[in-house]
C-alpha positions in Angstrom: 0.0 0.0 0.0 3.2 2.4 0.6 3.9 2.2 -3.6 0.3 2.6 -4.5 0.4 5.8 -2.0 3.7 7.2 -3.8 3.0 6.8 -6.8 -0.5 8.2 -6.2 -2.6 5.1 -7.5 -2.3 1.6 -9.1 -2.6 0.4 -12.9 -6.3 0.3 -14.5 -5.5 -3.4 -15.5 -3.9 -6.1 -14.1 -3.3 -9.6 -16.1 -1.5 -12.6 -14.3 -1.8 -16.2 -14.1 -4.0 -18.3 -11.8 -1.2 -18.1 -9.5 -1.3 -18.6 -5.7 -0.1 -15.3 -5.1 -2.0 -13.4 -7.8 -5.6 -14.4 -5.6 -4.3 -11.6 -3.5 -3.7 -9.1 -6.0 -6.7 -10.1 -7.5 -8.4 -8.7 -5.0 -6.5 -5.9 -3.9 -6.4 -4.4 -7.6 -10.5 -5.0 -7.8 -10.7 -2.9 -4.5 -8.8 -0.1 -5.4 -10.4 0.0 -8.7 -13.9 -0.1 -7.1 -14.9 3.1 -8.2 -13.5 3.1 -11.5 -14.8 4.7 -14.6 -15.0 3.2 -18.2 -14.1 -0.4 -19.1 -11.9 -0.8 -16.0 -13.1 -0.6 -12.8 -13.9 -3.1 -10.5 -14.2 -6.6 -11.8 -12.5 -5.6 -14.8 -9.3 -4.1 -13.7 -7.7 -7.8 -13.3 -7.5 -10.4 -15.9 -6.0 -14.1 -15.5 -4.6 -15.5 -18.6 -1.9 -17.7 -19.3 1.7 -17.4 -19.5 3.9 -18.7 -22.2 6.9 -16.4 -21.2 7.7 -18.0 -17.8 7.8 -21.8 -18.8 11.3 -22.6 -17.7 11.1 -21.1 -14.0 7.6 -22.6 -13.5 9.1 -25.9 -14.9 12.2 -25.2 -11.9 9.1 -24.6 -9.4 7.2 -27.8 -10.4 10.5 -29.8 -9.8 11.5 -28.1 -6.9 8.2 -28.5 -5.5 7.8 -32.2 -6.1 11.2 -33.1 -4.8 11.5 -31.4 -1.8 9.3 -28.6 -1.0 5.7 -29.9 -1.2 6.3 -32.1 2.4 6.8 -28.7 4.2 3.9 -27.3 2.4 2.2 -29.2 3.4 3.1 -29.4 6.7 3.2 -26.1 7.4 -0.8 -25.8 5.9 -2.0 -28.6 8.0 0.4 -26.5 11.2 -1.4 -23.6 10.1 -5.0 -25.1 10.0 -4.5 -27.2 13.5 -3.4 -23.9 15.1 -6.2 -22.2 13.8 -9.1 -24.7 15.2 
């Protein structure tokens, strides 16, 4: 929220992938774009589409994530969910 102060605002669109992270700014981009006007505000101010141009570092994540990291993942959401109840 400090950037989107200093620069006095955020972009009108926002396109990602159906990333983990990106639910976030999903939602923080539609919030601040609430009261948008035109074609952009709102709802449409973010847009999830593919991406061809990252296929060798989501290929490292995929590997990394299936040979070491998913246990701890795991783990630490299950941690996370029995702390929580």
């Amino acid at each position: 929220m400090t950037a989107v102060k200093s620069i006095g605002g955020c972009r009108l669109v926002v396109r990602a992938e159906r990333g983990t992270e990106n639910s976030v700014v999903a939602i923080l981009q539609r919030y601040l774009t609430r009261d948008g006007k035109g074609n952009f505000g709102g709802e449409t101010s973010f847009l999830y589409g593919c991406s061809n141009n990252n296929q060798r570092i989501e290929c490292w994540w995929g590997m990394l994530r299936k040979h070491c990291c998913q246990f701890w993942m795991d783990y630490c959401c299950s941690t996370k969910t029995r702390w929580f109840l």
